[in-house]
N, C-alpha and C positions, 0 to 999 in steps of 0.2 A: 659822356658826350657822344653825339651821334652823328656819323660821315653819311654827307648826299652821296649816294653812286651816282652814274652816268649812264644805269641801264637801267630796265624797268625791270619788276618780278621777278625771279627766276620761278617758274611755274613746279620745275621738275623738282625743286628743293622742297615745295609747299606739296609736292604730291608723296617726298619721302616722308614730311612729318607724318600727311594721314595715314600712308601705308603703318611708321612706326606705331602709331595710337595702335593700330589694330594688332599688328604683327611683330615687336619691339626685336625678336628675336631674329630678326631677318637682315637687320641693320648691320654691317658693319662696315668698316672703313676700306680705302685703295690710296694708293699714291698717286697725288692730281697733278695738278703745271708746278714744276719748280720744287717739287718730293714735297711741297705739303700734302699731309691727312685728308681724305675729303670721302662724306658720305655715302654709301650705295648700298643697294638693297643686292641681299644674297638670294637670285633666283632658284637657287637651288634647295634653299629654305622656303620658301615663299611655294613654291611646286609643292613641297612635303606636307606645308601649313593647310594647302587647298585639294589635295590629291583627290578626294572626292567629289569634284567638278571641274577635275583637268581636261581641257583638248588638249588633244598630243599633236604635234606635228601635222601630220597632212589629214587630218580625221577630219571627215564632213562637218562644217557646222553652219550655219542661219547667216550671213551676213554678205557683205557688200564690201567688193575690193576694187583697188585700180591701182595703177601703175603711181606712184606719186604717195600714197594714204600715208605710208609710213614718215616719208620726209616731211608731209602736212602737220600733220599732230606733233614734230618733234618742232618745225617752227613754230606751232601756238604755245608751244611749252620754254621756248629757248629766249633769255630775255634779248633785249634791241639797245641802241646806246642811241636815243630818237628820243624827242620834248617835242616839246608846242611854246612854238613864239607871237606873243598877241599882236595883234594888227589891228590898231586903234586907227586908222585912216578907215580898214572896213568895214569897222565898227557901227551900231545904231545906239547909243547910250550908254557906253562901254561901264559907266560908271554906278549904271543903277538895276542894271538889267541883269536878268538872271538865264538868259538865252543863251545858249553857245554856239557858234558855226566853224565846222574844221576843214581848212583845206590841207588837203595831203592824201595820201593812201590811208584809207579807212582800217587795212589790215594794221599798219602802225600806232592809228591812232585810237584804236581798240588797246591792241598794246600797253600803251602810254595813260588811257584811262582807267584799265581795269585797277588797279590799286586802291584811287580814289572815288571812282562810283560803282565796289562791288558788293551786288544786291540792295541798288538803289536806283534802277532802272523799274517803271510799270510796267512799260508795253513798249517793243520795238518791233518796228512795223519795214519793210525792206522791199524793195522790188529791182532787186538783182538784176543784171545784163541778162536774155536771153537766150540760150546756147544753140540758135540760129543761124550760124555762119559769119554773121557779124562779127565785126570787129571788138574786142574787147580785150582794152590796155589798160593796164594794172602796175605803172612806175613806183619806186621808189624816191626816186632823186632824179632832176629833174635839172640838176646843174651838172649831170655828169654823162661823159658821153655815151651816145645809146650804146654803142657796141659795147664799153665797158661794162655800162649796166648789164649788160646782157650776160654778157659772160660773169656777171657774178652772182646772177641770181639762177643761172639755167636757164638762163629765158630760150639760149639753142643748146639744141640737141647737137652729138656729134655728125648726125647727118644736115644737119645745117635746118632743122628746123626749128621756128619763130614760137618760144612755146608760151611764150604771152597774151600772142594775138591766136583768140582760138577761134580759127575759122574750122569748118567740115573739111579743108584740103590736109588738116592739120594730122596725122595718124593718133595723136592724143587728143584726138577733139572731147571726148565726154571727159577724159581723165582730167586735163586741162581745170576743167570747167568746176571737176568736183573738187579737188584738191582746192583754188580759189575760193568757193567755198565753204569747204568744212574745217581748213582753218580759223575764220570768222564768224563761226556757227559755234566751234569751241571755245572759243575767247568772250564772246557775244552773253554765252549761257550764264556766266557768272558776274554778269553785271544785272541780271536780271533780281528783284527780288524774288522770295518766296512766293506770291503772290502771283507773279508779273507773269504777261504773256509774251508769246513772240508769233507774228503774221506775216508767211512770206507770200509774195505777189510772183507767178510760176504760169508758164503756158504748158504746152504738151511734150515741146519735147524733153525736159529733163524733168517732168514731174514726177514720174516713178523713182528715177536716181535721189531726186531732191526729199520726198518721203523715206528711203532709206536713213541718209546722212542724219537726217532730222529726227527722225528715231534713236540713230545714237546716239547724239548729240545730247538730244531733250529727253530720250526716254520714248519707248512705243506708247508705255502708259499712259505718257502726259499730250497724246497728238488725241487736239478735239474734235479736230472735222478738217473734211477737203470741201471747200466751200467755191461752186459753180459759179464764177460772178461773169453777167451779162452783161459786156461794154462797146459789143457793136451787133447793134440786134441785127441788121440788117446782111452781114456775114461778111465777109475779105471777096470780092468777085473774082479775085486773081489768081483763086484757088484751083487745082485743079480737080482737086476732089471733092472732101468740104470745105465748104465758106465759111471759116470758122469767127463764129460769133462770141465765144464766150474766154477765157482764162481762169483759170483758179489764184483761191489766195488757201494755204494750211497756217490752221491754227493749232498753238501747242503753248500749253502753259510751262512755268518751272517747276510746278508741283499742284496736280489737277486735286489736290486735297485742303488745300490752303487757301484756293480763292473760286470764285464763282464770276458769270456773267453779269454788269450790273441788270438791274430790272427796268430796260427802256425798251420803247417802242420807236423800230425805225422806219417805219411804212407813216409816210407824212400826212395822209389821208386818213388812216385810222387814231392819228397822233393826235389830231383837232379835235377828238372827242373826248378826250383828256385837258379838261379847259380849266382845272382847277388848278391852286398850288400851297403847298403848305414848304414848312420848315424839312420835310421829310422828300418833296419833292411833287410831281406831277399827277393829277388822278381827276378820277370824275366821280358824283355822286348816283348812287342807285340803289333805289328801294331792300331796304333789309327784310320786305315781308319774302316771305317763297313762294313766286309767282309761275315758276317756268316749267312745276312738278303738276300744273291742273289741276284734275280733282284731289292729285295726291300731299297737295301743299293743304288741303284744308285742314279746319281745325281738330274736328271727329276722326281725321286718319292718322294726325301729328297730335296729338293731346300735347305731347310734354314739351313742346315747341310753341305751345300759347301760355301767354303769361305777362303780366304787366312790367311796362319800362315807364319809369317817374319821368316826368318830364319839368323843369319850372316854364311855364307859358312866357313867361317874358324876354328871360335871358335864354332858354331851350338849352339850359343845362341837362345833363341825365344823369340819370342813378338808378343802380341796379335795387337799391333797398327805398320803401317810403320815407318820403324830407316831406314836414313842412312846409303848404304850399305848392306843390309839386302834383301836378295832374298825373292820371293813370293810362297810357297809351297801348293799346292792345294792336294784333295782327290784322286790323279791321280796314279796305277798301274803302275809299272816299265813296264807293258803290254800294257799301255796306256789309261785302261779304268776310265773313270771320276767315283767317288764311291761319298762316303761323310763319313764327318767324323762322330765319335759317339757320340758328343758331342754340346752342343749349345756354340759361342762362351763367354758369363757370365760364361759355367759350366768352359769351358777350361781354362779361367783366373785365376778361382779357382785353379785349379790342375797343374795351373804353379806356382802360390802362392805356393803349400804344394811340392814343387819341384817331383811331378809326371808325367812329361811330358818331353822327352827330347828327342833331332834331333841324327839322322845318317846320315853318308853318307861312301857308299858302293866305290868299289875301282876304278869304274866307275866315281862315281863323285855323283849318285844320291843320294838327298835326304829326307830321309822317316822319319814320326815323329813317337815316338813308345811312349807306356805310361806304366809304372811301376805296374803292376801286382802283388799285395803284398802276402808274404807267409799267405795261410789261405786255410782253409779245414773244410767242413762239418762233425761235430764230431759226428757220430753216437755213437748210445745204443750199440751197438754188436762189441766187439772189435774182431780182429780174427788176429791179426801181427801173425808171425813165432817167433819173438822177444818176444813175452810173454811167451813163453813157459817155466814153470818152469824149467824141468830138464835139460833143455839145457842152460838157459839162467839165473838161478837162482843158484841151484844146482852145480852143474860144475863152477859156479864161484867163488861158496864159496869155493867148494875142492880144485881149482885152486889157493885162497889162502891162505888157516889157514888149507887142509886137508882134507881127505875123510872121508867122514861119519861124521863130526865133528859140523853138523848142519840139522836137518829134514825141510823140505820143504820151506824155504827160495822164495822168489818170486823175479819174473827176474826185474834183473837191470833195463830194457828198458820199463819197466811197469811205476815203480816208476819215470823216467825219462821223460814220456810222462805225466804223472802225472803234475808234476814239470811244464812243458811248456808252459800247460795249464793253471797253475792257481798261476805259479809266477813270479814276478818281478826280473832283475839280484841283486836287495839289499835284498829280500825277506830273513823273516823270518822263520824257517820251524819246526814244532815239531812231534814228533814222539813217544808215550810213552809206545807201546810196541813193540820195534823195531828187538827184533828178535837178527839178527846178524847182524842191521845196515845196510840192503841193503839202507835206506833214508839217511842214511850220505852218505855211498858211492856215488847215485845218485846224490844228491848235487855236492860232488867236480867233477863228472864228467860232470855235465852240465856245470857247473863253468867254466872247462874248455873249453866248446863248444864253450858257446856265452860270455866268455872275464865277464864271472858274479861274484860275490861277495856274493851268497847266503850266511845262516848262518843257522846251524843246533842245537837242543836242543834236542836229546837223554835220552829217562829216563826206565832203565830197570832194572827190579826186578832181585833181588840175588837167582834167583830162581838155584838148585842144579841140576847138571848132574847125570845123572846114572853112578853106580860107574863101574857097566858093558859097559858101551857106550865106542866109538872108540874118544869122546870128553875127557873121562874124563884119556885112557889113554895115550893122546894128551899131558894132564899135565892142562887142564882145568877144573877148578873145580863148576865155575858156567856157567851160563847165558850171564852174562854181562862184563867176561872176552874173552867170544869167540867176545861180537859185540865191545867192544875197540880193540883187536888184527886183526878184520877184517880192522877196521877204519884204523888202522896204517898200516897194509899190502897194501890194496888198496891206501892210499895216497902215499907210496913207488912207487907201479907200474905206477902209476899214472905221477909222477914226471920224471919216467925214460921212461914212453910211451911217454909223449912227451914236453920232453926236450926242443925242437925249440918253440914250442906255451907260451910256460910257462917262455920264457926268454926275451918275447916282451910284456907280458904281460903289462897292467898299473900299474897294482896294485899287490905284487906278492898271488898267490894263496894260500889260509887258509887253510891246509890240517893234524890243530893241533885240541885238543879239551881242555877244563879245564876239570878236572874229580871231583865228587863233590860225596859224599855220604849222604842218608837220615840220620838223627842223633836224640836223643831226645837233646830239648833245652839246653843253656848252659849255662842255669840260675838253680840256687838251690829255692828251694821253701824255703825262710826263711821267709816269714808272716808268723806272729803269733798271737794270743792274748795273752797279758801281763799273763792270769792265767792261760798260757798253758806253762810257762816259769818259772825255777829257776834260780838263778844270775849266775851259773855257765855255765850256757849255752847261753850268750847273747854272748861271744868274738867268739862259735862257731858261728852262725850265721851274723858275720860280714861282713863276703865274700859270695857274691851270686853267685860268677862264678866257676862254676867247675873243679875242681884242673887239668883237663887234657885236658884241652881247651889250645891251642894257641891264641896269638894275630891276629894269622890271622881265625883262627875258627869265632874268636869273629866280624873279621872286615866283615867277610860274614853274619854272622848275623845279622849286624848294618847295612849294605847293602839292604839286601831282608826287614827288619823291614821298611826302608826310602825309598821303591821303586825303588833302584837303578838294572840293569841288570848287570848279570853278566859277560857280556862282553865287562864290560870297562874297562881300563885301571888303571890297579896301579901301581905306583910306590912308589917303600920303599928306606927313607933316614932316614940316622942318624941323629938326630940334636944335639948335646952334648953329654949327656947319654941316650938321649930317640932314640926310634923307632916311625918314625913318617908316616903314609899311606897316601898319594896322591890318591885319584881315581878320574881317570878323572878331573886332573888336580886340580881341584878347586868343582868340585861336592860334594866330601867328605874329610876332614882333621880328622885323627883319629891317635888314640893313645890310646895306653892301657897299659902303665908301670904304678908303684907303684906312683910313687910322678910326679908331674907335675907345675914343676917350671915355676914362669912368664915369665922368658925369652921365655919358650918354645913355649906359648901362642901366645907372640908377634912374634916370626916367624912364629906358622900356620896361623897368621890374614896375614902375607903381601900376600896372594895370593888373599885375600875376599872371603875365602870358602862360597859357600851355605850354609854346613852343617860341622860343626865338632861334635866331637864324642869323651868319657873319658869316663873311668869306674867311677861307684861311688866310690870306694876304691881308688882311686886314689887321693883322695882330704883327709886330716885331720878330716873335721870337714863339717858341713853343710852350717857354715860361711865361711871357705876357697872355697868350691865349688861357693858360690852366690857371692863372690868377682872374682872367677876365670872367670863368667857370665859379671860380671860388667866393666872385665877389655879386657875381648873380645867384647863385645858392644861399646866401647867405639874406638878400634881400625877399628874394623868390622859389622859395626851398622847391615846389613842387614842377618847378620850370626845366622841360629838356632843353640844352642847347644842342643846334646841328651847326654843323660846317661847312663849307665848299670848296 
């Protein structure tokens, strides 16, 4: 039987296993809370094991520090007692959709994900607060009073500084800023697949600090490029020095050995001459003779590159050997001149194999064999499209939907979307955890619809508050992450009604819902006790662990993220007698969380063979009613875990 906790991971236990794999000798035990046994690694072993690539102490070595690193890295490693509760009110098709949008602290809700979507992330694409003086607020909790807050996460110093809001007044200003992120950079990496990339969006001033972290993080090896993008040609006038025109985005895979750039062309102009499309994707057709070597393509300088391709005239089938019917096509000009082809004929076999090679004939009668030129483009450092430009292409697209003014400096659609091209698959999964106003979901459903794709988007934005002066807030907007779900919903509208014809031949129809899910504390009560911290009158309070304002479906997403499950599969909710019973994904999960749980009920969620079912502890009488209820699902459904709550 297996117990829900109330925390997520413990990271530092999953980092003893790996040390153990390696180092088994280094392992042993200490007295933890309450004189249990508990695991820790013997540094002193661990030094000996590695002696011959020890730094010592204060000995010079390659890296990046700041005041905070240490405390960082032990919160990405320390679990939380923090879920996600759905909010079907902010929901866009709660029920079909495979979207997710998170409000809360992204630090948390990384947290709370990694379990269930690790290394199952494509490509997460970020455009972090800039460490410009601005203001930048990063709560936890949000029903609790600031100064509390404050004082429990450090937010002041004992000089009474604000070490949340990292402005330049702040003496931890760069420290602030890296600590905020290189805990989220740690957490972040192991939802990424093998394959997947990660692109952060960075100006000048913490670009060199933000290159560091991200080498740790990801690896120096796996950093592809610092990539110049041009988003206001015309330069900042306010500057006093330079007018700075341009931002960078770094790109870094999770393992620069496992995956490649796909082969598209994102200059739109050079894109129109790719007019063709097969099962394989985009290209144009051009002459297989070799025209562009001059005298040196001819036939008397290439002998062994002339040679006949069978052609059938009718159907312009090809074949490397003589068919039947099948004419003789040499490297010969409609002008007459003998050339040769580009290819030896073992390569051309090949590329009649991968279907790259196919016959024409013009209204003459002649003809010519042409070979399949696939969409692909050299991706420079320096981007310079007309389409990245913020204000036109970012800016103005947001007023154009949720309103003017109703959102500061937003980045163009066609950015994030070249983005996307580049670095994902049409199933890809995409995260985005400080997404602004959602220009990355937008981007998604609009590639989606380009190339007939299925991406899927994970949204996670803090509750961060409008100015109550702002044109957002008297819009009727009151945070952050009300403007990027209202954008989601407005742009999937336009979307639908721009183009209606594509979206009705579709295969699959287009996801352009999201689940909306909020950060929450657990929804479990802390009722451990010790017996001599206990009078008789307070054991029936503590009988219930679940908090009185929890739904059954609050509970059933907890038991979800707890068992690894994503949240974008499918439930369905039946009645079965008197109970309410959860389906996800068919057979993945069977759950239930009413007061009594009758046999019969049992023996209906076994006819499916759940993997996993799922009850509250309260739900059973006795401790012996639950290990019968165990016994008697075993017996129907041998290979079924049951958990608890």
């Amino acid at each position: 039987m297996n117990k829900i906790t109330n925390t997520t991971p413990n990271l530092t236990e999953k980092n003893i296993d790996k040390i153990a794999e390696l180092f088994p000798q280094v392992v042993t035990e200490l007295e933890g809370d309450g004189g249990a046994p508990t695991r820790a690694i013997d540094f002193d072993l661990l030094r000996q094991a590695l002696s011959d690539s020890l730094v010592e102490g204060a000995d010079e070595r390659y890296r990046l520090d700041w005041p905070g690193k240490r405390a960082s890295l032990l919160k990405a490693n320390t679990p939380i007692a923090k879920t996600l509760r759905p909010d079907r009110a902010s929901s866009v098709e709660f029920d079909t959709t495979e979207n997710v949008f998170i409000e809360g602290d992204n630090f948390e809700a990384l947290k709370i994900l990694q379990e269930s979507y690790l290394g199952k992330v494509k490509m997460i694409y970020i455009d972090p607060p800039y460490n410009s003086g601005g203001a930048m607020i990063y709560n936890n909790d949000f029903s609790q009073n600031q100064e509390k807050f404050d004082e429990e996460i450090g937010a002041v110093t004992e000089d009474g500084v604000r070490m949340f809001r990292n402005t330049d007044s702040n003496a931890r200003f760069h420290s602030d800023w890296l600590s905020m992120m290189y805990e989220r950079l740690i957490i972040s990496r192991d939802l990424l697949s093998e394959d997947g990339f990660v692109v952060l969006a960075i100006d000048h001033n913490e670009l060199h600090n933000l290159i560091s972290i991200c080498d740790e993080a990801f690896g120096e090896v796996n950093r592809l490029g610092i990539i110049t993008i041009v988003h206001k040609p015309e330069g900042r006038n306010q500057e006093k020095f330079f007018g700075t025109s341009n931002e960078f985005a770094l790109f870094y895979a999770k393992n620069r050995d496992e995956t490649d750039f796909n082969k598209v062309i994102l200059d739109s102009e050079l894109a129109k001459k790719f007019d063709c499309t097969d099962e394989k994707g985009k290209y144009r057709l051009q002459n297989f003779i070799r025209l562009t070597d001059g005298k040196l393509a001819l036939r008397e300088v290439r002998p062994k590159f002339w040679y006949p391709i069978f052609v059938d005239p009718n159907s312009l089938e090809i074949s490397v050997s003589e068919q039947p019917g099948f004419e003789e096509v040499y490297p010969i000009t409609k002008a007459g001149v003998e050339m040769s082809w580009k290819t030896l004929p073992n390569t051309l076999e090949q590329s009649l194999l991968d279907k790259n090679i196919v016959a024409d004939k013009d209204e003459e009668g002649f003809i010519s064999i042409q070979e399949k030129i696939r969409e692909t483009q050299v991706i420079k450092s320096h981007w310079v499209r007309k389409e990245y430009n913020a204000i036109q292409y970012g800016t103005k697209v947001v007023n154009s939907l949720i309103g003017d003014g109703t959102f500061d400096f937003p980045k163009s659609i066609h950015l994030i979307e070249d983005i996307l091209k580049l670095t994902t698959d049409k199933n890809a999964l995409v995260l985005d955890f400080f997404p602004g106003s959602a220009t990355t979901a937008h981007a998604v459903m609009n590639l989606n619809v380009e190339d007939d794709g299925n991406r899927r988007f994970i949204m996670v934005q803090l509750q961060e508050l409008v100015a109550e002066d702002s044109k957002a807030h008297a819009a009727g907007y009151k945070n952050i992450a009300q403007i990027s779900r209202e954008r989601i919903r407005r742009a999937a509208e336009k979307i639908k009604a721009d183009y209606a014809e594509e979206l009705a031949n579709r295969a699959t129809p287009l996801d352009t819902g999201f689940r909306a899910y909020t950060v929450a504390d657990t929804a479990f009560l802390d009722v451990e006790r010790h017996p001599s911290e206990l009078e008789q009158g307070q054991l029936l309070e503590l009988a219930n662990n679940i908090k009185n304002d929890r739904t059954p479906e609050d509970l059933l997403t907890q038991v979800m993220l707890e068992l690894g499950l994503t949240l974008d599969l499918p439930i369905e909710t039946k009645v079965v007698g008197a109970n309410t019973v959860f389906y996800v994904a068919y057979n993945a999960l069977v759950a239930c969380f009413d007061e009594a749980i009758p046999t019969t009920l049992i023996d209906e969620m076994a006819k499916c063979q759940p993997l996993q079912v799922a009850f509250k502890d309260g739900s059973f009488g006795s401790d012996d009613a639950l290990i019968n209820a165990e016994t008697h699902l075993k017996r129907l459904s041998p290979d079924t875990i049951l958990s608890v709550i």
